[in-house]
N, C-alpha and C positions, 0 to 999 in steps of 0.2 A: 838349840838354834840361836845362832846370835841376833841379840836386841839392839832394837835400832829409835833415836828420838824420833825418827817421821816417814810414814811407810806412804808411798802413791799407789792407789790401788786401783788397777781396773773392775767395774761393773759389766754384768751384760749387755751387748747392745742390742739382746731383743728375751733371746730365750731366757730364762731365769737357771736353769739348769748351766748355765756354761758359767757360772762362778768358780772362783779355785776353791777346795780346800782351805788352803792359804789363808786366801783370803778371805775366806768366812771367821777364822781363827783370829787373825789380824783386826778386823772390826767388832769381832768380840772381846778383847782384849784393851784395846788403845782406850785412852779416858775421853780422846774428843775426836769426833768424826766433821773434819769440815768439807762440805756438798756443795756443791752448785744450786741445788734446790730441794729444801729441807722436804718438800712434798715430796717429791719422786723418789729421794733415797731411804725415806720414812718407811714406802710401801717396800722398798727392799729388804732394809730392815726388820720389818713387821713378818715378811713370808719367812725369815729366818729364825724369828724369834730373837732377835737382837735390839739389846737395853740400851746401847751407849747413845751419850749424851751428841746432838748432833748442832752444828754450827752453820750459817751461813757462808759461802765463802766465793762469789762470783766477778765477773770481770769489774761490776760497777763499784765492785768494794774489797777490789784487792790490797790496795795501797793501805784504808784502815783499818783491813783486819790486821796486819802484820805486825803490829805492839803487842796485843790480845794475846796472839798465836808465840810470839816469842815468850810474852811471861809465862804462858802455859807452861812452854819445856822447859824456860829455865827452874821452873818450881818443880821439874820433874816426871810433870806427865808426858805421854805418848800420844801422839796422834797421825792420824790419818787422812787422806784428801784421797777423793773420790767425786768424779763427773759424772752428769746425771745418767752415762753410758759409756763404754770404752775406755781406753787410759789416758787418763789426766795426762794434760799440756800436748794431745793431737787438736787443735782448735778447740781447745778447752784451756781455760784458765790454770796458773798453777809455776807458770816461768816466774813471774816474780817473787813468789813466795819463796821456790827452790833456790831462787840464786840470793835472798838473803837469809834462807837457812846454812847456805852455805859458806856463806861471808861470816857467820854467829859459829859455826865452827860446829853447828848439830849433824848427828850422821842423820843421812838420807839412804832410805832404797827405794828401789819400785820393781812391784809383783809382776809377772806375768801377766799375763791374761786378753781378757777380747778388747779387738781392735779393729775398727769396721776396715780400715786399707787390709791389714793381712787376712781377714775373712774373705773379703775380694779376691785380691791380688791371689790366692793360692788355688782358686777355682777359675782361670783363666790363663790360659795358655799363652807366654809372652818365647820372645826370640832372642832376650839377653836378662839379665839379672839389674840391672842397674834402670831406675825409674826418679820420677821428678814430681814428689806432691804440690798440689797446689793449693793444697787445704780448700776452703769455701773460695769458688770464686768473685772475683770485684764484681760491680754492678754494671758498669758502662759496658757494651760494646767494643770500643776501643784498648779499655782495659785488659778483657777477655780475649781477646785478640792476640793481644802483647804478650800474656801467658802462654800462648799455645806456640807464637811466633820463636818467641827465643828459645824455645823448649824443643821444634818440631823433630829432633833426630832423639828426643827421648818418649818412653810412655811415658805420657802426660795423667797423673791420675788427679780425680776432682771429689768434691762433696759440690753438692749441690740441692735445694730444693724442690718439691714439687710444682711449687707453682712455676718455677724456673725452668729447670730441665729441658723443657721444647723449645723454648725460645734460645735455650744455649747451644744446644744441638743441631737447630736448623739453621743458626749463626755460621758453624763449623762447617756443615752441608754445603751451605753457600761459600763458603771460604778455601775448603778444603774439598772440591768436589771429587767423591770417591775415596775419601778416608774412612777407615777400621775404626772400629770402639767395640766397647766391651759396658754395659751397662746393667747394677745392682739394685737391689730394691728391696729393702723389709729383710737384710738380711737377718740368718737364725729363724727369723718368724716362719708360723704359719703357711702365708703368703709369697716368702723368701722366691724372687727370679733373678736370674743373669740372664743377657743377652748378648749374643757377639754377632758381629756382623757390620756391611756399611751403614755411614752413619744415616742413610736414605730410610735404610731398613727398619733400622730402632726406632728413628721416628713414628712409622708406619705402625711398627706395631702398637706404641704406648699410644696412639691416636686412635688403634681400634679397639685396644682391651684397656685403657682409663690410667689414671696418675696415682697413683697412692703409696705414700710412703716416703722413707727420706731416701737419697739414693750417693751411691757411688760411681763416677763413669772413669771409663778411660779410652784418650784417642791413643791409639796406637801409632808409635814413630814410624814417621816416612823414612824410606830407605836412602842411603846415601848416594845409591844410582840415579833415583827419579827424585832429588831435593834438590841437591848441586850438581850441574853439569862441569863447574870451577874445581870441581875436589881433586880430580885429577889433573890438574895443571895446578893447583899449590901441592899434591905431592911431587910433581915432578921437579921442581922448584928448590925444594926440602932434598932430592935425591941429588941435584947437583951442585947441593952444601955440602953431600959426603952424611946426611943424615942417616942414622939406620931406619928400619922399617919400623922398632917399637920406638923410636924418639919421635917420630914420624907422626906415628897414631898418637902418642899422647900432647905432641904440640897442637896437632888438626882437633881433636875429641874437647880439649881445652877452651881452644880458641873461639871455635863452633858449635859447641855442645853436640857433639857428632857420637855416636855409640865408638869407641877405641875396640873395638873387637872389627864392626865392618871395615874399619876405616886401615886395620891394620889386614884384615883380608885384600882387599884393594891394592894396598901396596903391593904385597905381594902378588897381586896377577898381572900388575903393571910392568 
């Protein structure tokens, strides 16, 4: 198998059994393991039985590890990054590192493995393949707002906190009254729910059965029937340009942030 100076490794983001192969091989192997938080990946290490030496490596000290980490490889060793769950640089630290590993001319890979969106996202029944993460959401109101705003014709998916969670959702409720989601919690654990349904509902429920855990949501995109009543008077606009119906969908899908599969159905019923 081909060697590499610097491997991104996903951790599990609950269950300890959903580790690769791989990547148990891979941290056994590398001479420095740099973590997010030496504790949490200590205990990883520890149920595996694994020796290697381990580093700090988090958002408040990406900038000065990056000398550190460079002499390392240039002296030859191997190493590895790994967040305290899921794969490095999904809202975890690791962009800056990779792109001056990559300017230093060291090879990079990164493993397979868990990843709380595709843990989600595959136990939930969507209506096109094409989504729009929005990693943790901002704090304001208006911020939150603006995210779901300019997104509304895509699944909108989120991280989000417990203590948060209600207060983002009954934000949506009142904004979007009568919108779809889809809400995760504890996945792999235990614990592990989804819930689909309006977003009236989901509130309801985690208001009667309690908060716990970190979570994943998604609102589900409004359809381009009941979001723009305008869509069909800019495609008719676009048709007597002499546009076809795929230039069509992808100038509208572009412009709009519109799903290009409704938007090219549309045309053609028009």
């Amino acid at each position: 198998m081909k060697e590499f100076d610097f491997y991104i490794v996903p951790t599990p983001i609950g269950n300890l059994g959903d580790i690769t192969l791989r990547a148990l091989e891979v941290l056994k192997n590398v001479n420095i393991i740099a973590c997010e938080d030496m504790r949490v990946t200590q205990k990883l290490l520890n149920h595996f039985g694994i020796k290697t030496k381990c580093i700090s490596y988090h958002k408040f000290n990406e900038k000065e590890r990056l000398e550190s980490i460079l002499e390392n490889l240039n002296s030859g060793k191997k190493m590895a990054l790994v967040s305290d769950a899921g794969t490095p640089l999904f809202c975890d630290p690791g962009s800056v590192l990779v792109e001056e590993l990559r300017k230093n001319n060291f090879t990079v890979t990164a493993l397979a493995g868990a990843n709380a969106v595709a843990t989600f996202l595959s136990q939930v029944p969507r209506s096109a393949e094409d989504f729009y993460f929005a990693g943790f959401l901002p704090k304001t109101r208006t911020q939150i707002l603006e995210v779901f705003k300019k997104s509304k014709f895509c699944d909108v998916v989120f991280y989000e906190s417990p203590n948060r969670i209600l207060s983002t959702l009954e934000l949506l409720a009142e904004t979007y009254p009568g919108a779809e989601a889809a809400v995760g919690r504890e996945l792999t654990k235990m614990f592990e729910e989804v819930k689909t349904g309006s977003v009236t509902d989901i509130i309801n429920y985690f208001k009667e059965n309690g908060i716990k855990g970190e979570f994943v949501g998604m609102v589900f995109r409004q359809k381009v029937s009941d979001a723009d009543e305008n869509i069909d008077e800019k495609i008719e606009i676009l048709k007597s340009k002499n546009f076809k119906a795929k230039e069509i969908s992808v100038i509208l899908s572009s412009l709009y942030n519109i799903n290009k599969n409704e938007v090219y159905k549309r045309v053609l019923e028009g």
